[in-house]
C-alpha positions in Angstrom: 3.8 -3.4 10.6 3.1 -5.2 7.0 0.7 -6.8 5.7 1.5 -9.8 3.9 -1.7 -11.3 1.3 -1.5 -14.3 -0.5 -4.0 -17.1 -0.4 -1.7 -19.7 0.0 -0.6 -20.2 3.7 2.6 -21.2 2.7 3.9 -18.2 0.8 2.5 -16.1 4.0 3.9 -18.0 7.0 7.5 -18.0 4.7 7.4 -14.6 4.6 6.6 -14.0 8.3 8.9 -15.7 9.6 11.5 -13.6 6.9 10.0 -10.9 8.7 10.1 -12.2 11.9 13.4 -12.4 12.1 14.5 -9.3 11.2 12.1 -8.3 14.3 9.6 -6.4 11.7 5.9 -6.9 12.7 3.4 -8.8 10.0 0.4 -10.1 9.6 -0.6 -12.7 7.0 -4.0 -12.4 5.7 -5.5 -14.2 2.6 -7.2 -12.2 0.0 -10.7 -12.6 1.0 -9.8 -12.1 4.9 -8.2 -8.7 3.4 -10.6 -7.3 1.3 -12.9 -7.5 4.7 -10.0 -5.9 6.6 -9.0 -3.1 4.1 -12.8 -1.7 3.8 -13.7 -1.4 7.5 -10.2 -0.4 9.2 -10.1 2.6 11.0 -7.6 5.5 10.6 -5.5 4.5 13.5 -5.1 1.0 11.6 -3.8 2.0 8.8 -1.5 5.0 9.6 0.4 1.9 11.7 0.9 0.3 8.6 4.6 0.4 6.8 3.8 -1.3 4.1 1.9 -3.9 2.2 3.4 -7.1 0.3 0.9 -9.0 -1.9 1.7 -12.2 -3.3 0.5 -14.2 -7.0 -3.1 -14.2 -6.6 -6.0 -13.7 -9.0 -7.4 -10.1 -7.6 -4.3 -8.9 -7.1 -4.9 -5.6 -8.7 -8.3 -4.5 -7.6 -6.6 -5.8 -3.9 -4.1 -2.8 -5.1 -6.4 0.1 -5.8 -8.2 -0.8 -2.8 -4.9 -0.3 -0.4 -4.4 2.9 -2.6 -8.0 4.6 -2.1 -7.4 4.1 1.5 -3.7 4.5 2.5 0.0 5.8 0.7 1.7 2.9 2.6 3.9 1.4 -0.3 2.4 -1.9 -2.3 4.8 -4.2 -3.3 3.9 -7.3 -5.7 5.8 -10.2 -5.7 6.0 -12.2 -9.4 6.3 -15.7 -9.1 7.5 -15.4 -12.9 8.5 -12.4 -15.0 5.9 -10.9 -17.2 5.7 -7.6 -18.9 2.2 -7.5 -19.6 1.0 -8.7 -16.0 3.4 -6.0 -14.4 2.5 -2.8 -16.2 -1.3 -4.3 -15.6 0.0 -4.0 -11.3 1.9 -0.9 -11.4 -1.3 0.8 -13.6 -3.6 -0.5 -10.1 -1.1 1.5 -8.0 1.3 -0.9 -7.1 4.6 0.7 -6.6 7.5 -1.7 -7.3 7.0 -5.9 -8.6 9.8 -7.7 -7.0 10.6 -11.4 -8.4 10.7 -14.4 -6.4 13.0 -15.7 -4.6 13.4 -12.2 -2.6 15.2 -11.2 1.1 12.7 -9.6 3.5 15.5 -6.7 3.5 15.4 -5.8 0.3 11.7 -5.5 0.6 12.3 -3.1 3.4 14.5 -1.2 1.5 12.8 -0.7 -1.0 9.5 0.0 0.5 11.5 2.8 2.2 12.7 4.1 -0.8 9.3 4.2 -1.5 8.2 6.2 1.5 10.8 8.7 0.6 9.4 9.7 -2.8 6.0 9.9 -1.4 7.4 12.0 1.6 9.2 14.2 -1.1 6.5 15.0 -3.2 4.3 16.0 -0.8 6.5 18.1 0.8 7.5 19.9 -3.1 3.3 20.0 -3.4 2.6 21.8 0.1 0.3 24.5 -0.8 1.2 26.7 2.1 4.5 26.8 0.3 6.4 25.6 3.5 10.1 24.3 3.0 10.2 20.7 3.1 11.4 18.8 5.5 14.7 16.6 5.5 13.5 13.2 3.7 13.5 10.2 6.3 16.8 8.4 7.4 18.5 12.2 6.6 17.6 14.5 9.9 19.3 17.4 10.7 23.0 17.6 9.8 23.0 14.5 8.7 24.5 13.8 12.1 22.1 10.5 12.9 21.3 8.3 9.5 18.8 5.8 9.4 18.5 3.2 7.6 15.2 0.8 7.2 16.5 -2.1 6.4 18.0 -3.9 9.1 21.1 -2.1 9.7 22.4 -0.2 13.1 21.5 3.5 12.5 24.7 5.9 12.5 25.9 9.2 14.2 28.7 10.4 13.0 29.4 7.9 10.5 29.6 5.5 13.3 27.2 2.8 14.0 25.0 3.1 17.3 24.4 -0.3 18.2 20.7 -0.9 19.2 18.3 -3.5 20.2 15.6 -4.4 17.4 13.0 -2.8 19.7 14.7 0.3 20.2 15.9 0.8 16.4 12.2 0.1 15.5 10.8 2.7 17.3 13.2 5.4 16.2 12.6 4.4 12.7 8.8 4.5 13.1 9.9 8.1 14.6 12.0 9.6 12.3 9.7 8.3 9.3 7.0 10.7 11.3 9.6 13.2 12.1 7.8 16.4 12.9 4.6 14.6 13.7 3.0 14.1 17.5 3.0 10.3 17.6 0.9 8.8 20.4 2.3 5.8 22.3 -0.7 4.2 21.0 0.0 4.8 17.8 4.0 4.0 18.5 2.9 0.7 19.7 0.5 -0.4 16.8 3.6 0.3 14.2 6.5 -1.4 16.3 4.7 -4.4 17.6 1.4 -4.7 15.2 -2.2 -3.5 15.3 -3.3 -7.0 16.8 -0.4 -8.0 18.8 -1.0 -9.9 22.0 2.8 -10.5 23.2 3.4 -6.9 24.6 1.5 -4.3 26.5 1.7 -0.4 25.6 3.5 0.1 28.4 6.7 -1.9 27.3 6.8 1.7 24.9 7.5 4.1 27.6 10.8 2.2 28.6 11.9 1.6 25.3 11.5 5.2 24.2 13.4 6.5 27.9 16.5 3.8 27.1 16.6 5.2 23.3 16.4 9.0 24.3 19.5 8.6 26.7 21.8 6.8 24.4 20.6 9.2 21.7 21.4 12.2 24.1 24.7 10.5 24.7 25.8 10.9 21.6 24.4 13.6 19.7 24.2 16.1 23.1 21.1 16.6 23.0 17.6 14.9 23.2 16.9 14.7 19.1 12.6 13.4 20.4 10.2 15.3 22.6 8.0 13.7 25.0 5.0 14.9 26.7 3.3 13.1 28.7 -0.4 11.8 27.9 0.3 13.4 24.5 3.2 11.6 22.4 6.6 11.5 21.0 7.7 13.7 18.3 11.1 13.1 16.5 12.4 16.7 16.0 16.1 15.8 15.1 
């Protein structure tokens, strides 16, 4: 899920409906509605959150290093014109990339995963328990299944497994926690949105059971453990 803030309605209902239709979850939120959201959501909230896209408002920055005391989702600014000055300001609040307008929601999503990559990969190099990291996200294994974030079918093989948008969604929300006991809960708030009202939990459960067989097809084996009552892990 993304949050989208901007305080005009326009630039947020354009983007959702970018978002929309590459079947990404959003949820538009002016700056004021925000600022309430961000200093009162709970743990579960954010962790659902893939990333944040802010658009040309005045408290832009402290907006930022709000997001940033609270969550390592990536912040992406959007510049309705280019300025040096303005964009050092955002990157020194904790914003991680300015994009210029006019801008494709996939780019966004590739770059905000590129961003998640980084973070992932330095925290791994700083583990103090000195543990190996793990393969980065969209790289599993023997880099037999690739995913790729940004709209595209993922591959095993080198071959594209065709998937429906639900399906792909929910192994990308997997393999970015790869490792990590995911609750069906939590599965749900990252496909379909924290508050979404079109789709019960349950929906989850056979999503995951028609992505595990045609995973198992392919790769010969089950690449994400399920127990019940407990979660998904995505263990490659």
């Amino acid at each position: 899920m993304y949050f989208l803030v901007d305080a005009r309605k326009s630039v947020n209902a354009g983007f959702k409906a970018g978002f929309d239709r590459e079947g990404v979850s959003s949820f538009p939120l002016s700056p004021e509605e925000f600022t309430s959201w961000i200093e009162s959501a709970s743990r579960s909230d954010l962790d659902a959150v893939q990333g944040f896209l802010l658009g040309d408002f005045e408290e832009r920055a402290r907006c930022a290093s709000a997001i940033r005391r609270q969550s390592r989702a990536p912040i992406i600014a959007l510049a309705d014109s280019r300025s040096l000055e303005q964009t050092l300001v955002l990157f020194d609040a904790g914003i991680d990339d300015v994009l210029p307008k006019p801008v494709h929601v996939r780019e966004i999503l590739a770059r905000a995963e590129a961003i998640w990559r980084r973070v992932n990969g330095a925290s791994a190099r700083s583990d103090p328990d000195g543990a190996a990291p793990e393969p980065p996200p969209g790289e599993p294994g023997p880099e037999r299944l690739r995913v790729f974030f940004d709209g595209r079918d993922p591959e095993i093989d080198g071959v594209p497994l065709s998937l429906p948008r639900r399906e792909r969604h929910i192994l990308e929300f997997l393999v970015r926690n790869r490792g990590r006991r995911v609750t069906k809960t939590q599965l749900f708030n990252g496909v379909y949105g924290v508050y979404s009202d079109g789709a019960e939990e349950s929906v989850v459960e056979g999503h995951v059971s028609k992505l595990r067989k045609k995973l198992a097809l392919q790769l010969g084996h089950d690449p994400i453990e399920a127990k019940r009552y407990i979660g998904y892990t995505y263990v490659g």
